[in-house]
C-alpha positions in Angstrom: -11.3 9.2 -45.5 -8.0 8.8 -47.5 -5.1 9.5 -46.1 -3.4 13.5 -48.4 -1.3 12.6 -50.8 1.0 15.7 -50.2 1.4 16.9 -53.8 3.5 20.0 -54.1 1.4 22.2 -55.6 2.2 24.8 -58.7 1.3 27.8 -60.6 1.3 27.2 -64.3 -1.0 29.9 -65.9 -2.6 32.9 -65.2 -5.1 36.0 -66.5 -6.3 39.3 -65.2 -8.8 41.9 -66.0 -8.1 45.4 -64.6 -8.2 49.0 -64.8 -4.7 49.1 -66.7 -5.6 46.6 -69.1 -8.4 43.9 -70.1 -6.1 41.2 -70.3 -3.0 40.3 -68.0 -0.4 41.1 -70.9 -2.1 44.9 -71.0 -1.9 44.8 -67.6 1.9 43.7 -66.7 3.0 46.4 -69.5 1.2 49.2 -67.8 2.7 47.7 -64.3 6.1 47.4 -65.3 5.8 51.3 -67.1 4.8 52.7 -63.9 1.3 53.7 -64.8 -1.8 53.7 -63.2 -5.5 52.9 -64.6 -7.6 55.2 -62.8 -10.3 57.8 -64.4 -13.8 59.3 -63.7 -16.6 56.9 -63.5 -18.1 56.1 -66.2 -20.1 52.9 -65.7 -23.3 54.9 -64.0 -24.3 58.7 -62.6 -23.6 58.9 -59.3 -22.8 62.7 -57.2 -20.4 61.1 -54.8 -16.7 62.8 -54.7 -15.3 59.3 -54.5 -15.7 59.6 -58.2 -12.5 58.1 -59.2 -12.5 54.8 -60.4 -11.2 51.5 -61.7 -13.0 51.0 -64.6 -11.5 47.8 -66.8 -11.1 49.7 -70.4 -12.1 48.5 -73.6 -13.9 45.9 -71.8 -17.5 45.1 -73.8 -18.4 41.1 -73.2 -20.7 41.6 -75.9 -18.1 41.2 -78.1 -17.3 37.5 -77.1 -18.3 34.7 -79.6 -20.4 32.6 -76.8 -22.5 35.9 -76.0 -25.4 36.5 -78.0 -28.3 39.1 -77.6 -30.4 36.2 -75.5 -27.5 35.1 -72.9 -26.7 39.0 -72.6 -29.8 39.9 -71.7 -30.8 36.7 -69.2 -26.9 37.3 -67.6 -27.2 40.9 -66.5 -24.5 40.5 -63.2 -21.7 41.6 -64.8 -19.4 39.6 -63.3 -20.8 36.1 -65.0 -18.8 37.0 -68.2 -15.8 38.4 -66.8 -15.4 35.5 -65.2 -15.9 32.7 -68.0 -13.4 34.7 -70.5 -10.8 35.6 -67.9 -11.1 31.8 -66.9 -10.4 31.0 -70.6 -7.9 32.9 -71.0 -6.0 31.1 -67.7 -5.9 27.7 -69.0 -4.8 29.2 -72.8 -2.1 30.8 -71.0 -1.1 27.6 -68.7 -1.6 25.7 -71.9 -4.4 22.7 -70.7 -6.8 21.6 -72.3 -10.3 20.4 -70.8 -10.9 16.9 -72.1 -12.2 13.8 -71.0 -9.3 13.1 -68.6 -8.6 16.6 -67.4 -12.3 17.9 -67.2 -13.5 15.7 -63.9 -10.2 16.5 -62.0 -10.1 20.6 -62.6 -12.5 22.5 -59.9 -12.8 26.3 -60.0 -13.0 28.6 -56.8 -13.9 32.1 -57.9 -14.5 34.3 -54.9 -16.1 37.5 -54.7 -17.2 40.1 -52.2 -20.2 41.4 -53.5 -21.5 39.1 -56.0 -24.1 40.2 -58.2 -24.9 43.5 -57.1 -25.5 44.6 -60.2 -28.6 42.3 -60.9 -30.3 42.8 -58.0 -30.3 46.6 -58.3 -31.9 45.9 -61.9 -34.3 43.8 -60.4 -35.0 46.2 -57.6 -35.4 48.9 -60.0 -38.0 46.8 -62.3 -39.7 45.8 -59.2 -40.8 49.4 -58.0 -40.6 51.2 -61.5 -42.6 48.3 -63.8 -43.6 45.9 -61.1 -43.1 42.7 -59.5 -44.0 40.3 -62.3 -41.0 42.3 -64.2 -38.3 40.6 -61.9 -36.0 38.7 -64.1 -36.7 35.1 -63.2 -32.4 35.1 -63.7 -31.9 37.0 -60.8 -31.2 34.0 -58.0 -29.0 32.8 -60.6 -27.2 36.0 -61.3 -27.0 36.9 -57.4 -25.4 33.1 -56.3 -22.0 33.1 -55.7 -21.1 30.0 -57.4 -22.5 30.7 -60.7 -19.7 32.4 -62.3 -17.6 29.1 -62.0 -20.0 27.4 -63.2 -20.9 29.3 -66.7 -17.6 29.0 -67.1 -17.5 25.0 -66.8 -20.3 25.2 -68.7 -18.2 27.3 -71.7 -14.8 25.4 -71.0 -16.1 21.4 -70.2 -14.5 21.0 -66.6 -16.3 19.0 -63.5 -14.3 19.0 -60.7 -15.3 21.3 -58.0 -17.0 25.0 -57.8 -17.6 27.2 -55.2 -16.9 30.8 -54.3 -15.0 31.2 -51.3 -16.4 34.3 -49.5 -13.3 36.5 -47.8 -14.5 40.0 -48.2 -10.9 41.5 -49.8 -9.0 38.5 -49.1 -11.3 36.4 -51.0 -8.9 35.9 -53.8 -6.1 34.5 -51.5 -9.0 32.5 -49.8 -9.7 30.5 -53.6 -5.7 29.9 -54.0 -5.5 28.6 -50.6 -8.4 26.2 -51.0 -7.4 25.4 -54.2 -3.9 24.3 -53.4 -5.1 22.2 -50.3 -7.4 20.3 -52.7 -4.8 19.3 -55.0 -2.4 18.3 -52.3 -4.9 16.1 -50.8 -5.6 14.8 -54.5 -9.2 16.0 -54.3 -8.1 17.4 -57.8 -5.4 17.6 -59.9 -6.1 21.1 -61.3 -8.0 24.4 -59.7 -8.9 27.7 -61.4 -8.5 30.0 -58.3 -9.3 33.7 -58.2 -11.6 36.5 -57.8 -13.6 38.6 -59.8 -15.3 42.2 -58.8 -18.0 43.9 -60.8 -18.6 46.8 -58.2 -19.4 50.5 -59.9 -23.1 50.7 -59.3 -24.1 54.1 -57.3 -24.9 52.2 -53.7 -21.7 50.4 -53.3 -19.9 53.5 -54.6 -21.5 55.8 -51.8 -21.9 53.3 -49.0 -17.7 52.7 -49.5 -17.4 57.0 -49.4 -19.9 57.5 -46.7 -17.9 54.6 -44.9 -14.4 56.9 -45.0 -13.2 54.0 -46.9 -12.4 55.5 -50.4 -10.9 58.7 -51.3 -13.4 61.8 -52.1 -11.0 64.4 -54.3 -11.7 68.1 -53.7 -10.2 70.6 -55.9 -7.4 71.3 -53.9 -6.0 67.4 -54.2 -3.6 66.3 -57.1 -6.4 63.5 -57.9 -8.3 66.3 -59.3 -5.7 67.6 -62.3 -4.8 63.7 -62.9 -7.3 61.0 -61.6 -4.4 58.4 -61.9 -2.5 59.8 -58.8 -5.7 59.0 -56.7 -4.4 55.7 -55.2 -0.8 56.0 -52.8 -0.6 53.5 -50.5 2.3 54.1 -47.5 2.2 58.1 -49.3 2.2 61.0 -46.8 -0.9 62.2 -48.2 -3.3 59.0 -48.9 -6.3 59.8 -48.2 -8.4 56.1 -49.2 -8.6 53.6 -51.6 -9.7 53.7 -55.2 -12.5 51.1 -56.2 -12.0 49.3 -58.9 -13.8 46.4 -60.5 -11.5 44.0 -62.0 -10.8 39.1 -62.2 -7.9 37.5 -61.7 -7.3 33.6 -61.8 -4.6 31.7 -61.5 -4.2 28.0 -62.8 -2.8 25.3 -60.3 -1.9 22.1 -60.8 -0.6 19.4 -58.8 3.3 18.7 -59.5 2.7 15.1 -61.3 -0.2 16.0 -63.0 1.7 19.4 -64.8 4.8 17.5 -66.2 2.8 14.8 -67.3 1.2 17.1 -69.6 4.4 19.2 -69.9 2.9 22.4 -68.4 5.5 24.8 -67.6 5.5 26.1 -63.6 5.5 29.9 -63.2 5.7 29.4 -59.6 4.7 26.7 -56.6 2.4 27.2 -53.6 5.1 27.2 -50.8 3.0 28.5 -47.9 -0.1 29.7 -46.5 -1.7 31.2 -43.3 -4.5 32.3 -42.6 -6.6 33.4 -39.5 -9.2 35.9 -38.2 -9.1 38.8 -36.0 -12.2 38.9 -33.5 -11.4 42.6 -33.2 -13.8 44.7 -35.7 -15.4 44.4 -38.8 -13.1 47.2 -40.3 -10.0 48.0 -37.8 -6.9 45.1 -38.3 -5.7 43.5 -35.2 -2.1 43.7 -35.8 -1.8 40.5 -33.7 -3.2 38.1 -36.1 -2.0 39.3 -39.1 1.6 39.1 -37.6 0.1 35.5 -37.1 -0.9 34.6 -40.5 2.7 36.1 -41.8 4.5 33.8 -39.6 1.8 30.7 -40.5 2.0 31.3 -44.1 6.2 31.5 -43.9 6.1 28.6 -41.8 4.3 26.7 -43.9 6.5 27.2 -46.6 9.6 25.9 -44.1 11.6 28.8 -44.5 12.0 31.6 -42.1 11.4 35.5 -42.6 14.7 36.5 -43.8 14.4 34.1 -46.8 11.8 36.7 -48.1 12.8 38.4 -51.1 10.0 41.0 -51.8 7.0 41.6 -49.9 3.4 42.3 -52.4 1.4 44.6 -49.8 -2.4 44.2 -49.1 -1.6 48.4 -49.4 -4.9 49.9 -49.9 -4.1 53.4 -49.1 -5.9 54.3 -46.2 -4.1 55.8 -43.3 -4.9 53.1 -40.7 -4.5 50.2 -42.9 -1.2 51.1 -44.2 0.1 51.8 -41.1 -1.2 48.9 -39.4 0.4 46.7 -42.3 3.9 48.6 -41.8 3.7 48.0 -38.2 3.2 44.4 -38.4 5.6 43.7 -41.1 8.4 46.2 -38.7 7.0 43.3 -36.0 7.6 40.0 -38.5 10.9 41.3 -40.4 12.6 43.1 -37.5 15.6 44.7 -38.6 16.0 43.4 -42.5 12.2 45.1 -42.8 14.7 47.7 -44.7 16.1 45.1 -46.9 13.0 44.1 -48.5 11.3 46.1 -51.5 7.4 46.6 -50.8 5.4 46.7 -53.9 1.6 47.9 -53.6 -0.2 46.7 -56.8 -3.4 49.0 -55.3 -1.3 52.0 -56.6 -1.7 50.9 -60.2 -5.2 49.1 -60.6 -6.9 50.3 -57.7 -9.1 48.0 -54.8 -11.1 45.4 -56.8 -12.0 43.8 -53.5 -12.5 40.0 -54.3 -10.5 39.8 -56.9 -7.7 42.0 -55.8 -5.5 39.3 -54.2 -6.0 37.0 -57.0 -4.7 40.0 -59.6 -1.4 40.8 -57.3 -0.5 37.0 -56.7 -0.4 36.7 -60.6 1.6 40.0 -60.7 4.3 38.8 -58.0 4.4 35.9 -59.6 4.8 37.5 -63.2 7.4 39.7 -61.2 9.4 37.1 -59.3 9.8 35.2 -62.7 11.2 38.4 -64.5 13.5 39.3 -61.8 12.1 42.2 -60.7 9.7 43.8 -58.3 7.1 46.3 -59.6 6.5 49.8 -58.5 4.1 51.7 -55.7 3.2 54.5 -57.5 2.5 58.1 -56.3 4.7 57.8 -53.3 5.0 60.8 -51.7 7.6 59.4 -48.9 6.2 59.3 -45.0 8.9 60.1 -42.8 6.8 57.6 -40.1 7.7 54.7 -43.0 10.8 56.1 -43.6 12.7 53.0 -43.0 10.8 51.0 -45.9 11.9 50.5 -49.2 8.6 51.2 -50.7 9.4 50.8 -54.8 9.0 53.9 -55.9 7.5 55.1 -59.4 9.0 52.6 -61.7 9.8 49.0 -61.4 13.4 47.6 -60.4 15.8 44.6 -60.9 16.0 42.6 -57.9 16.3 38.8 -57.9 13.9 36.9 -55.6 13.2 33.4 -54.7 10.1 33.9 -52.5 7.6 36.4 -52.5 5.2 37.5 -49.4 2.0 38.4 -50.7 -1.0 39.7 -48.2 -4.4 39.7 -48.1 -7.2 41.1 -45.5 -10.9 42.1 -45.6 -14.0 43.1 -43.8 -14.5 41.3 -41.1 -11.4 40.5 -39.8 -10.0 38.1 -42.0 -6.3 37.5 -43.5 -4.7 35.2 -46.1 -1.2 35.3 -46.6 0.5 33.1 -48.8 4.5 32.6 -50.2 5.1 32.0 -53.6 8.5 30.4 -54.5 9.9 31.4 -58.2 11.1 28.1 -60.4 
């Protein structure tokens, strides 16, 4: 086996899908104006009171040249088109082009926590309504993991590489991290790393409600005058997350490889940790994550103080929130005061797989602007009062490295540090 080659690995592109917008540009404007992208569910019928949603707007992939009425029909998990035009989009934005050179040596890690959902509850549904022979013979395909990635080498011409790295909500994170340790070791010299969530069907929607997981608005909570106050992470009154379906992918590149084709870096890779809990498949063990903070920063070589901004897994739950503040009072110490908190979940909502993938391309968006973006809804906790959550709007704060944090179902964390060039 060769010996790594230790290429420093950067950022130079990025795209999103999400409840404030259906591309990253829509999104960063509504994030920097201190909105928030939440409404009633739309996308089915369902009774649940956890009835407000993420739902990606003005989002129809019919619409997209390389969908016509046959691939529509055959390609019935949502998340297969999301995927291919949101990968698109990346490498328009980082500027590379798939060619003969560049196509073998670009992989693309897409992760996702639920996968195709959607089809097999279309198959299930033809299978007891119209029978078994009116399975779709598309539904394995749909269903697998992996097949995003690859419709969308199949659309843009690259050959390196695809899998979908399976992290529950830290699956995103998960396909950065993988991706970056590929290109350092020279296994490629480009990765499209992300996530992608196409989640709103009725089952998924009740099991997260029945679960105490997402927030169920009576008439009495300011959710139900204005469905885009629903979400307040580290807020005295959260009450849950909001589910949202949503992509995000980031383009990497190995350092040589992206000035030899004069991309322009957005950020680098500096550090990641990662770790599991082998606590519960819900409940954080504080212990680990304090772990995977201290792995990720280490990694990077640089120590806790040299982190400028903090971008919060903050899904607005009351124990995950205040498990997160706990352990970040543990890593930070005293100077956990000094450092703006930003919870992107406020804004777009829980998109599950995707969701760290869509806040590593904001904080790096952010970090590159000079600023840190808002944590909307805050309704201050005097048990938090000693954070500087960013409230309402976004402010001007110069930062070098960014802390951005990542957990999921069953007990597993990615943190990673960006560094701003």
């Amino acid at each position: 086996m060769k010996a790594p080659k230790n290429r420093k690995v950067l950022v130079v592109g990025y795209d999103a899908a999400t409840a404030l917008g259906n591309t990253f540009a829509a999104t960063w404007q509504g994030a920097v104006n201190g909105l928030a992208g939440f409404r009633r569910l739309t996308r089915c019928t369902t009774t649940s009171r956890s009835y407000v949603v993420g739902e990606i707007p003005d989002w129809d992939p019919d619409l997209l040249p390389y969908v016509n009425r046959k691939e529509s029909s055959l390609w019935n998990a949502a998340y297969v088109f999301l995927t291919m035009e949101v990968c698109r989009r990346a490498l328009v934005h980082a500027g590379l082009e798939i060619n003969d050179d560049t196509g073998p040596r670009t992989g693309c890690l897409i992760g996702s926590a639920l996968n195709g959902t959607d089809s097999y509850r279309i198959a299930m549904d033809n299978y007891v309504n119209k029978g078994p022979l009116k399975v779709s013979p598309y539904l394995l395909p749909n269903v697998c993991a992996n097949l995003p990635g690859g419709k969308a080498g199949m659309l843009l011409g690259f050959t390196g590489p695809i899998f979908s790295p399976q992290g529950a909500c830290a699956s995103g994170n998960h396909a950065i991290g993988i991706g970056a340790r590929m290109i350092r070791d020279g296994d490629c010299d480009f990765v499209l790393a992300g996530g992608v969530e196409t989640c709103l069907v009725p089952e998924i929607i009740q099991g997260f409600s029945n679960m105490q997981a997402t927030i169920k608005v009576g008439p009495n909570d300011r959710a139900a005058a204005d469905p885009c106050q629903a979400s307040r992470p580290f807020s005295l009154d959260r009450r849950g997350f909001v589910l949202a379906e949503g992509a995000g992918v980031l383009v990497l590149a190995a350092e040589d490889a992206a000035y030899s084709l004069g991309l322009a870096p957005r950020a680098e890779i500096a550090g990641i940790g990662w770790n599991s809990d082998a606590l519960h498949f819900t409940r954080p063990n504080g212990t680990t994550i304090i772990r995977a903070m201290h792995d990720a920063v280490a990694d990077a070589e640089i120590s806790p103080v040299d982190i400028g901004s903090v971008n919060a897994h903050g899904t607005s739950t009351p124990t995950g929130d205040s498990t997160e503040v706990e352990c970040l009072r543990a890593f930070f110490g005293k100077n956990i005061s000094k450092i703006p908190l930003s919870a992107n979940k406020s804004q777009v909502g829980h998109s599950l797989g995707a969701s760290a993938a869509i806040e590593a391309a904001l904080a790096i968006e952010a970090m590159g602007q000079g600023i840190v973006l808002p944590t909307v809804n805050h309704i201050p906790d005097p048990q938090f009062s000693d954070l500087d959550v960013v409230p309402d709007t976004a402010r001007r704060h110069a930062h070098e490295f960014v802390l951005s944090n990542s957990f999921g179902f069953g007990g597993t964390n990615c943190c990673i540090v960006f560094r701003g060039i």
